[in-house]
C-alpha positions as CSV (number, residue, x, y, z in Angstrom):
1,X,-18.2,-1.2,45.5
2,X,-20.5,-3.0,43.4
3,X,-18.6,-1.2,39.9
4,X,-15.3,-2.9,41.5
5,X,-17.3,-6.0,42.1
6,X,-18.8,-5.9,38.5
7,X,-15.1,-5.2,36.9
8,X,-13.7,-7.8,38.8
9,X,-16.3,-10.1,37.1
10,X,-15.8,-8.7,33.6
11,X,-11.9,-9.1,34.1
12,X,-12.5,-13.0,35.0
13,X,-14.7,-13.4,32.6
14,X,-12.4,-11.9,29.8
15,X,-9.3,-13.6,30.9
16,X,-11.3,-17.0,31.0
17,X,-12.1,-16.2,27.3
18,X,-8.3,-15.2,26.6
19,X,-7.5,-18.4,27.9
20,X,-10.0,-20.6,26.1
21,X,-8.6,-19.6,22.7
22,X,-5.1,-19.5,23.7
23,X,-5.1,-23.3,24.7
24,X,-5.4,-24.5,20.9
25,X,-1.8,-22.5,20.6
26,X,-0.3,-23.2,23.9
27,X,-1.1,-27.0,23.0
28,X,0.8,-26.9,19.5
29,X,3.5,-24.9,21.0
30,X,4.4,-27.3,23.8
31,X,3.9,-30.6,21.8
32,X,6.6,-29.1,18.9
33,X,9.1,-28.6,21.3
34,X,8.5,-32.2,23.0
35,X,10.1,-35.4,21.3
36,X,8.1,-38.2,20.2
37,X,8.5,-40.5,23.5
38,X,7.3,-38.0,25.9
39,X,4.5,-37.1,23.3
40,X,3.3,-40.4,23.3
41,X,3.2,-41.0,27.1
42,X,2.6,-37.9,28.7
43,X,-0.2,-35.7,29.3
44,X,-1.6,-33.1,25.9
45,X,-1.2,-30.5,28.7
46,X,2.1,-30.9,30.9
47,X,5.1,-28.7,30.6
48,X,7.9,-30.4,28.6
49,X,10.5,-32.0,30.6
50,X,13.2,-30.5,28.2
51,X,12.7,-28.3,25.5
52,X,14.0,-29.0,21.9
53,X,13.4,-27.1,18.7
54,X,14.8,-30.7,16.1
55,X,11.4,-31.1,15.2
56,X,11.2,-26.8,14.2
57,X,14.1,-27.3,12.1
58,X,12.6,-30.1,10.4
59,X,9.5,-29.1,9.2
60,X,11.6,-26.5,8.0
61,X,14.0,-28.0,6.5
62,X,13.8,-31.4,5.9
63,X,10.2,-32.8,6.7
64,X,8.4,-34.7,3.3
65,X,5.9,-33.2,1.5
66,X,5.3,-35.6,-0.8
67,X,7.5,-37.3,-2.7
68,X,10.1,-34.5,-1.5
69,X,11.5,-34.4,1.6
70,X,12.9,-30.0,2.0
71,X,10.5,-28.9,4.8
72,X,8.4,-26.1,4.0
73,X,11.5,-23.2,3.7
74,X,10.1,-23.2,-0.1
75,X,6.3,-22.9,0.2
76,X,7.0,-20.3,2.6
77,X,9.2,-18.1,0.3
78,X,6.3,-19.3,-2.4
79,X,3.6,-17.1,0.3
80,X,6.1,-14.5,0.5
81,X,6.1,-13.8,-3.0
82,X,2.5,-13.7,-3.8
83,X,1.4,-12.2,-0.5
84,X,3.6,-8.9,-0.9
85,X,2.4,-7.9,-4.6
86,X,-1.2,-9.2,-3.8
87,X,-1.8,-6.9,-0.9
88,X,-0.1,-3.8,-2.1
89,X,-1.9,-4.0,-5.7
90,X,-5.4,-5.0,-4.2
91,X,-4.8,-2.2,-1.8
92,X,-3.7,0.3,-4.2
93,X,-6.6,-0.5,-6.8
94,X,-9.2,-0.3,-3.7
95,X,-8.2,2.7,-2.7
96,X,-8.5,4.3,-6.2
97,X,-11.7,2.7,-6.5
98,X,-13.0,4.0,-3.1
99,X,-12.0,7.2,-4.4
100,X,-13.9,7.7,-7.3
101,X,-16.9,5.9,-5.4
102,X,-17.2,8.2,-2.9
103,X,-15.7,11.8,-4.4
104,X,-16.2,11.7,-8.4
105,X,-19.5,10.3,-9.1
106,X,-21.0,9.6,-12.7
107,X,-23.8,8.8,-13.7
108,X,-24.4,4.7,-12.8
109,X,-21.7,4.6,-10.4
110,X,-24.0,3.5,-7.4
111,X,-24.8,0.2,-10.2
112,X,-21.1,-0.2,-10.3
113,X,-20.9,0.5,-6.4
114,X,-23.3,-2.3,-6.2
115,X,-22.3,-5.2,-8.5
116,X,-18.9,-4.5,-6.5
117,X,-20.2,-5.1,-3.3
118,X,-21.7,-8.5,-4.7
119,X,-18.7,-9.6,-5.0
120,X,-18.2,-9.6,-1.3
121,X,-20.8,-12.1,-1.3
122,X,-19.8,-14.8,-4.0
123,X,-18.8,-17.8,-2.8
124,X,-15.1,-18.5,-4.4
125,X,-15.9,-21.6,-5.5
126,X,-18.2,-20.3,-8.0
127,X,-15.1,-18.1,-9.4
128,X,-12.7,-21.8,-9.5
129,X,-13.5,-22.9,-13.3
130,X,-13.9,-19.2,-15.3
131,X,-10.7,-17.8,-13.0
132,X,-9.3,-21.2,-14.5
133,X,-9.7,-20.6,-18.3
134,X,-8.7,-16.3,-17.8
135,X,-5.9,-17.7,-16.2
136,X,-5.1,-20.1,-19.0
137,X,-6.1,-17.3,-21.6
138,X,-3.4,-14.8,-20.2
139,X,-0.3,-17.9,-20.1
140,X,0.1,-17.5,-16.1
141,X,-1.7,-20.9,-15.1
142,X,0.0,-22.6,-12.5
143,X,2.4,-19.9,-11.5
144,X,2.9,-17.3,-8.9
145,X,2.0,-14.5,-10.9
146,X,-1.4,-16.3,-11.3
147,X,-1.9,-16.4,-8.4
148,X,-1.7,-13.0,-7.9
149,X,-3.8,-12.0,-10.3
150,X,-6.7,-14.1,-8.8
151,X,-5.9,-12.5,-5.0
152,X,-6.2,-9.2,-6.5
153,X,-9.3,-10.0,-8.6
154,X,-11.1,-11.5,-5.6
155,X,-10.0,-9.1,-3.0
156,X,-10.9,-5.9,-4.9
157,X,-14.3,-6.0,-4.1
158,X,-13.9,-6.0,-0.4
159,X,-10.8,-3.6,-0.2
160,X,-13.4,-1.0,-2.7
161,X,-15.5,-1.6,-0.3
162,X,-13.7,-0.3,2.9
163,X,-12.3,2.5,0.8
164,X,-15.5,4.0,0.1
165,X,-17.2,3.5,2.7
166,X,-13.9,5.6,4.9
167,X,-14.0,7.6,1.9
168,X,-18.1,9.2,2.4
169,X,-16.9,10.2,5.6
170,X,-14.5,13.0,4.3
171,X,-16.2,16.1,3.8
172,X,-17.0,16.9,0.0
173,X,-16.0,20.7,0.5
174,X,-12.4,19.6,1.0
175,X,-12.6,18.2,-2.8
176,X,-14.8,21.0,-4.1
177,X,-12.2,23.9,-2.3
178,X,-9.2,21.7,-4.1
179,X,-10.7,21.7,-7.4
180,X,-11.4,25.2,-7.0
181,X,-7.9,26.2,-6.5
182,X,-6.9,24.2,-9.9
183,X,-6.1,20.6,-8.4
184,X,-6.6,17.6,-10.4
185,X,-8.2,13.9,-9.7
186,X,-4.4,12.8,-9.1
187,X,-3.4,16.1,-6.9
188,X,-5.9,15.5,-4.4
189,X,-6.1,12.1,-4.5
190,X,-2.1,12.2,-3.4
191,X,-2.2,15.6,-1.1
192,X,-5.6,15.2,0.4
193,X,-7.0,12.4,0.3
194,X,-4.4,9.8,0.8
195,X,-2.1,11.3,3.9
196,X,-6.2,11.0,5.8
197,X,-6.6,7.4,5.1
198,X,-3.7,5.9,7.4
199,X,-6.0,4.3,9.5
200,X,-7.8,2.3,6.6
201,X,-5.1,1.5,4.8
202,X,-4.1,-0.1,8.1
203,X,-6.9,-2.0,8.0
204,X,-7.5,-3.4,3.9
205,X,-3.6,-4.1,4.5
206,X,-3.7,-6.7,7.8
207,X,-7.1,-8.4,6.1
208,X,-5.4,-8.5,2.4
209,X,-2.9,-10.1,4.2
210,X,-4.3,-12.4,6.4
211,X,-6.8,-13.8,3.7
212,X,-4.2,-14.2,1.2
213,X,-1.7,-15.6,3.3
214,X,-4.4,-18.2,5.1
215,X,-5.9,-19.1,1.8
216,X,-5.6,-22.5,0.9
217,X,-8.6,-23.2,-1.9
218,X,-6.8,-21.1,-4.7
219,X,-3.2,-22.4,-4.0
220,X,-4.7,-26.4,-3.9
221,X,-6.2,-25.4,-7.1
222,X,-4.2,-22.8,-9.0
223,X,-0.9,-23.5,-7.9
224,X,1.7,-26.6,-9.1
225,X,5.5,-27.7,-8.3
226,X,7.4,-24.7,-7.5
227,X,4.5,-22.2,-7.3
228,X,2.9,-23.8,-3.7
229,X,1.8,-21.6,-1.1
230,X,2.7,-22.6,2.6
231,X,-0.9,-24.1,3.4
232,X,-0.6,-26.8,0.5
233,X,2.5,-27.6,1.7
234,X,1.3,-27.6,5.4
235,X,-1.7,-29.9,3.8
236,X,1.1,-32.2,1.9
237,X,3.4,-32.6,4.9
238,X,0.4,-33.6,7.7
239,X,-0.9,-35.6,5.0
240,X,2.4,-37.3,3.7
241,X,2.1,-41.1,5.0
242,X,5.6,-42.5,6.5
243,X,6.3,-45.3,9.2
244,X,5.7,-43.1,11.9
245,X,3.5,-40.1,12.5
246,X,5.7,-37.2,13.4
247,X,3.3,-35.0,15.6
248,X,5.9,-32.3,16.9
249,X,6.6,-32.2,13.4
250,X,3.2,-31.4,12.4
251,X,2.8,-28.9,15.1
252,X,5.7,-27.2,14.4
253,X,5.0,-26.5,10.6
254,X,1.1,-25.4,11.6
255,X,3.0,-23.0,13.8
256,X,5.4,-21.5,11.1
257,X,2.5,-21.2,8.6
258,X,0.5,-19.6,10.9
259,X,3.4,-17.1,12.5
260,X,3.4,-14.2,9.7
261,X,-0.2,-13.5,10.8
262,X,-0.1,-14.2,14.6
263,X,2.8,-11.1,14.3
264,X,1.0,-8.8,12.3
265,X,-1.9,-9.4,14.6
266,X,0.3,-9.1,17.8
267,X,2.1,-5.8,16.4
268,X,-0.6,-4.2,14.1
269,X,-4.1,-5.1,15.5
270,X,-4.4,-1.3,17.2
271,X,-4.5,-0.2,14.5
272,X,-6.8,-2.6,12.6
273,X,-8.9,-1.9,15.3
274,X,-8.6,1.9,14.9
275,X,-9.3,1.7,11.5
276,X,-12.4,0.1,12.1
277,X,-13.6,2.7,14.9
278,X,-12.6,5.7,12.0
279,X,-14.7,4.4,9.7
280,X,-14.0,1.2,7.9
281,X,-17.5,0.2,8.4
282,X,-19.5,2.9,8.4
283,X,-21.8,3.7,5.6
């Protein structure tokens, strides 16, 4: 009786919580899909009295950002086009590096290991004005291929991270028995090594993703014109001063932002969270 009693209370208490943090959604949700008189004299809570998604094809479409006035279809393509290439090259360089972290030491490679891991610890704003003139060295400043480069840069540090640390977990007599029977660095990275590491590549994947998708500080400052991430236009659009403020507008352009990693969360999160129990931070 009292374990019922006690699971009763945990399940309140749980679904209270679920609750609480939902609001802040259910609140943007419902307030894009009123119109502007019902905003302005009903309650921030009640149910619309009819539903309509104008103000979703706006901020797509044809809300001002700016001087412009095409909704945020571009900045979101913009995200698209940095976030794919980002994640699968920071991933992909991680991984290598956890590799050779964890399964082909040399001599100074806990140093390296170490200065690495630093690098989870600088603040980015201390990165803004050198990752400015290598950017302007190498001719991609202001573009989305520089912005790239700087997502990869900055995320390698945390994605060696997770790989090594999965990586100390595999059993070094797996590597010594494959290098016994003639297999390279790249054989049993590719035939052992890899097919074990589903569960963290899981996991490096939906953070890459969800930092780089979410980040606003190096697309205000490394981006221009055509090369905008969806948060600087999401900041240009809330911020973009016309006769009349436009809040279902706004909500419904905080909503599309925000949708590519409210997904991957909704549809990948076991596993981020099955990565994480196999290892991701243990060592």
């Amino acid at each position: 009786m009292a374990n019922k009693i006690g699971r009763a209370l945990l399940y309140t208490l749980l679904c209270l919580a679920a609750l609480y943090y939902l609001l802040p959604l259910y609140v943007m949700f419902i307030t894009s899909v009123k119109d502007l008189d019902e905003i302005r004299s009903g309650n921030l809570l009640s149910f619309p009295s009819s539903i309509s998604f104008e103000a979703w094809s706006k901020a797509w479409s044809s809300a001002c950002t700016g001087v412009e006035c095409h909704g945020l279809s571009s900045y979101f393509f913009n995200s698209v086009k940095m976030v794919i290439p980002g994640v699968l090259i920071s991933t992909t360089l991680g991984a290598i590096n956890g590799y050779v972290l964890a399964k082909w030491r040399f001599k100074g490679s806990e140093i390296v290991f170490a200065m690495i891991l630093f690098g989870v610890f600088m603040p980015f704003q201390v990165l803004l004005l050198p990752m400015a003139q290598t950017l302007g060295w190498l001719g991609i400043a202001s573009s989305t291929t520089g912005l790239v480069f700087v997502h990869v840069v900055c995320g390698l540090a945390s994605t060696t991270l997770f790989f090594r640390n999965y990586y100390v977990g595999i059993p070094d007599e797996l590597i010594k028995a494959a290098r016994l029977d003639g297999a390279g660095f790249w054989r049993i990275f590719f035939k052992i090594i890899l097919p074990m590491s589903t569960p963290i590549i899981m996991v490096t994947l939906i953070w890459q993703f969800t930092n780089i998708w979410n980040d606003f500080l190096f697309g205000v400052v490394f981006s221009a014109g055509d090369s905008q991430p969806i948060t600087v236009g999401l900041n240009n659009l809330a911020n973009t001063s016309t006769s009349v403020k436009e809040y279902n507008v706004d909500m419904a352009a905080a909503i599309i932002a925000a949708l590519p990693t409210i997904l991957v969360y909704v549809f990948a999160g076991k596993y981020f969270v099955r990565g994480l129990t196999a290892g991701a931070v243990k060592g």
